[in-house]
C-alpha positions as CSV (number, residue, x, y, z in Angstrom):
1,X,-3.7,7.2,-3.0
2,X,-5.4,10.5,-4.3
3,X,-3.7,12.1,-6.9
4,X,-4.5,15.2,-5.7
5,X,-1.8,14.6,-2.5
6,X,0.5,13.4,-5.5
7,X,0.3,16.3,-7.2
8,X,1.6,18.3,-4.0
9,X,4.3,16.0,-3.7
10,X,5.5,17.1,-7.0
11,X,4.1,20.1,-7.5
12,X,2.0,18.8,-10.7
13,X,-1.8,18.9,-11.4
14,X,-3.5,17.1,-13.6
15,X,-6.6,18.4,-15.6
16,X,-8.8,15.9,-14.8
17,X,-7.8,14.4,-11.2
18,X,-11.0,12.4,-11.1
19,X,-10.2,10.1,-14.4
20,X,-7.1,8.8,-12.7
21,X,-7.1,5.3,-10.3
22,X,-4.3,3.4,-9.1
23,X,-4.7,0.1,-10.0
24,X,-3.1,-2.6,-7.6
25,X,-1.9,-4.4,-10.4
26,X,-0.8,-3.0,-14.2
27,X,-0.6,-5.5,-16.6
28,X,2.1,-3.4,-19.2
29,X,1.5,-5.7,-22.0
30,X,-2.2,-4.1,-22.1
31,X,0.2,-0.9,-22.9
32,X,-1.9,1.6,-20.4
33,X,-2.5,4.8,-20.1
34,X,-0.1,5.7,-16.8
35,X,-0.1,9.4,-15.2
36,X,3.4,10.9,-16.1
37,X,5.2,14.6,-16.1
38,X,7.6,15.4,-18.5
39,X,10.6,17.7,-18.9
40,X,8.3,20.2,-21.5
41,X,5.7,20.6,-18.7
42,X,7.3,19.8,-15.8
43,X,3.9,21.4,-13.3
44,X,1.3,18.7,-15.5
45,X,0.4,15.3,-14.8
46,X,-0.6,14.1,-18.4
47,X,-2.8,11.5,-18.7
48,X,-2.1,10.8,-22.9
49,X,0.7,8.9,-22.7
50,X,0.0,5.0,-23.6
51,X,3.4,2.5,-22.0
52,X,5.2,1.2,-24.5
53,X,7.7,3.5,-26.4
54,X,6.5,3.9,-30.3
55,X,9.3,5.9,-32.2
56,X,8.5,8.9,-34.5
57,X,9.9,6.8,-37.5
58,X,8.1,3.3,-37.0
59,X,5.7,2.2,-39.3
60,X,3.2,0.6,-36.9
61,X,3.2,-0.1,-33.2
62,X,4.5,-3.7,-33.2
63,X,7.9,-2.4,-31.8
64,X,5.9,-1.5,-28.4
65,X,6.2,-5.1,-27.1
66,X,10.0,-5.1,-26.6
67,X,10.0,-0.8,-25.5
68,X,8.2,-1.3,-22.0
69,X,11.1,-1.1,-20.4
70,X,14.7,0.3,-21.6
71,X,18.2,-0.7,-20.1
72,X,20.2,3.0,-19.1
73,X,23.1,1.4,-19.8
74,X,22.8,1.4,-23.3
75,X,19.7,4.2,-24.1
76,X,22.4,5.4,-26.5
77,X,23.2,1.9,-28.1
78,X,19.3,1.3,-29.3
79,X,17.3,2.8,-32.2
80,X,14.1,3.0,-30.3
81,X,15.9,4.8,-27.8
82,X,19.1,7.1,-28.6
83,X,16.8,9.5,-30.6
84,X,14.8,10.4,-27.2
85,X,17.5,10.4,-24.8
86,X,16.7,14.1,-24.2
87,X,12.9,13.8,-23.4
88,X,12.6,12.7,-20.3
89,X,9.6,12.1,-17.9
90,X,8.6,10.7,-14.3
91,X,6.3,8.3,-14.5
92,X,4.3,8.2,-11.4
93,X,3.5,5.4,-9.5
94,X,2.6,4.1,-5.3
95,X,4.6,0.7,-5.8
96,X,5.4,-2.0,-8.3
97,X,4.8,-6.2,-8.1
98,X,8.1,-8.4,-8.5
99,X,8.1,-12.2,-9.0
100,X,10.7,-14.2,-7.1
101,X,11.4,-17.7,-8.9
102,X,11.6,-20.8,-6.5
103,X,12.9,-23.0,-9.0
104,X,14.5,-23.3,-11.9
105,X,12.2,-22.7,-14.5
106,X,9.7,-20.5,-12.7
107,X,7.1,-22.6,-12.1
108,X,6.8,-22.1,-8.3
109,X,7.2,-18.0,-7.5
110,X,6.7,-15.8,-4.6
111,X,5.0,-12.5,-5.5
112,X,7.1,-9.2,-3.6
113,X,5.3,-5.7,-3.4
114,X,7.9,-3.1,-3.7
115,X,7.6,0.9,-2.4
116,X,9.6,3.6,-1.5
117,X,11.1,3.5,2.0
118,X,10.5,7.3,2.5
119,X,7.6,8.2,0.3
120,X,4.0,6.9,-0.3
121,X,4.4,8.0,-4.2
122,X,7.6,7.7,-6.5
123,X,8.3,8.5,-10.0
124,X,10.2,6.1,-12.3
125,X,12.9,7.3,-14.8
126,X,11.3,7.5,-18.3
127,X,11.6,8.0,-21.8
128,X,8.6,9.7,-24.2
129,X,8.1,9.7,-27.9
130,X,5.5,10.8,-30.3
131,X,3.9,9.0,-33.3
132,X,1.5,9.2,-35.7
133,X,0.0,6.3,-36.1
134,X,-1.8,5.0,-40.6
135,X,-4.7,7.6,-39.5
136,X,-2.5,10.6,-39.0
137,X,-3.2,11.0,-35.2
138,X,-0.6,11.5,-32.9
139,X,0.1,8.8,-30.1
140,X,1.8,9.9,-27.0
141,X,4.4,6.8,-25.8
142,X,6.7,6.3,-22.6
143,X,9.0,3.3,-22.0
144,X,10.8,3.3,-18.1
145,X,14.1,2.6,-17.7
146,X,15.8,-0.1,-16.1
147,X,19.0,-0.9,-14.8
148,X,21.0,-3.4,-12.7
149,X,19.7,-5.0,-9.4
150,X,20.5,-3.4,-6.3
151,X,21.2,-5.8,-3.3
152,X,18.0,-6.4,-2.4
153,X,16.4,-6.6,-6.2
154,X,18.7,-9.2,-6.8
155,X,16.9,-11.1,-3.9
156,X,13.7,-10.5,-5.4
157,X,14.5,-10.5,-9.1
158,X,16.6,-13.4,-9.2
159,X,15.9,-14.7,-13.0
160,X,17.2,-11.2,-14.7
161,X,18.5,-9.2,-11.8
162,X,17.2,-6.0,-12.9
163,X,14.9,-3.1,-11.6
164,X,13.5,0.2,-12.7
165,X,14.9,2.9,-11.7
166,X,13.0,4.1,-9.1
167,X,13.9,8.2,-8.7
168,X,14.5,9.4,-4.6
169,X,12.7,11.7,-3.8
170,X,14.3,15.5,-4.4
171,X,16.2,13.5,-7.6
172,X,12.9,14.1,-10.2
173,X,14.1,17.6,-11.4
174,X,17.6,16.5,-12.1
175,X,16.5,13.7,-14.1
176,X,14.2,15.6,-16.2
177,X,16.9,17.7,-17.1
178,X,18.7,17.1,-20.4
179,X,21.9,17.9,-19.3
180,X,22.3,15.9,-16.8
181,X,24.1,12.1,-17.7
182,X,21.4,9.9,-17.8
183,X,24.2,7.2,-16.7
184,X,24.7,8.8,-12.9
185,X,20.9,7.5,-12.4
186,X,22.4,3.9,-13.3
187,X,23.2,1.5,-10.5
188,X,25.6,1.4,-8.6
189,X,26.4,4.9,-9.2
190,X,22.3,5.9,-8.5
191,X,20.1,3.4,-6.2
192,X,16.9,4.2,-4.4
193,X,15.9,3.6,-1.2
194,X,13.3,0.8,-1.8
195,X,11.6,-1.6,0.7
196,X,10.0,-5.1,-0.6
197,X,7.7,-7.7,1.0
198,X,6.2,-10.7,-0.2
199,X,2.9,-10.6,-0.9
């Protein structure tokens, strides 16, 4: 999907449309680059910000392995997190791959694509930090956030029963603001109106 049509959808640009593909398939241990808007310039598509949350006060980037993702329900329990509770961003995105296990211990799986019922783009619910990494030069990170399985999720993700959450449209604005409880975007209080297929 062009992200100039995404841009429209949520009234964003970004400065260099042309830089920006949609891969079919993210791998987030790779810690990519991913297009994302956040709350401090809500009408920009940045394309700086690496996945994989690095907190102002680590020492090195090791940490960014376990801050991919980051449970709602307890943002305000976790170092890495509680700190940037406030800074909020939509991370953009056309769909998302989930594995179904067939057995016990994973070794058969069936792969599920999973998109928005009513929207060809979506933003997840995320989380943004800066570093500065030995040199002195400042990394921009993001982690998603994640919370319990809807009905269908916990079909698809049946190992850890958990899914991002996946913002409706008309719902990115009230996320990105700071005043709003991050918790009524936690299910079953917030659920989005996802479809999933096997692939």
């Amino acid at each position: 999907m062009d992200i100039r049509k995404i841009g429209k959808q949520f009234k964003a640009a970004a400065d260099h449309p042309d830089s920006i593909v949609f891969d079919s398939e993210i791998n987030g241990f790779a810690y990519p680059v991913l297009p994302v808007i956040t709350a401090d310039a809500p009408s920009k598509i940045e394309l700086s910000y690496e996945w994989g949350l690095i907190p102002s006060w680590c020492r090195d980037e090791a940490i960014r392995k376990n801050t991919l993702n980051a449970r709602i329900e307890s943002l305000s329990e976790k170092p890495a997190f509680k700190g940037v509770i406030a800074n909020r961003c939509l991370v953009l995105a056309t769909g998302y791959f989930e594995w179904r296990w067939l057995d016990e211990k994973g070794k058969s799986k069936q792969k599920f694509g999973i998109h928005h019922a009513s929207a060809e783009a979506f933003a997840f619910a995320g989380l943004y930090s800066f570093w500065r990494d030995p040199q002195r030069r400042q990394r921009n990170t993001f982690t998603i956030c994640t919370t319990r399985a809807n009905e269908q999720m916990q079909y698809v993700h049946n190992t850890k029963q958990r899914m991002p959450v996946m913002l409706n449209p008309g719902d990115e604005q009230a996320w990105l603001d700071p005043t709003n409880d991050v918790q009524a975007f936690s299910f079953p209080r917030y659920t989005p109106d996802l479809v999933a297929f096997p692939n």
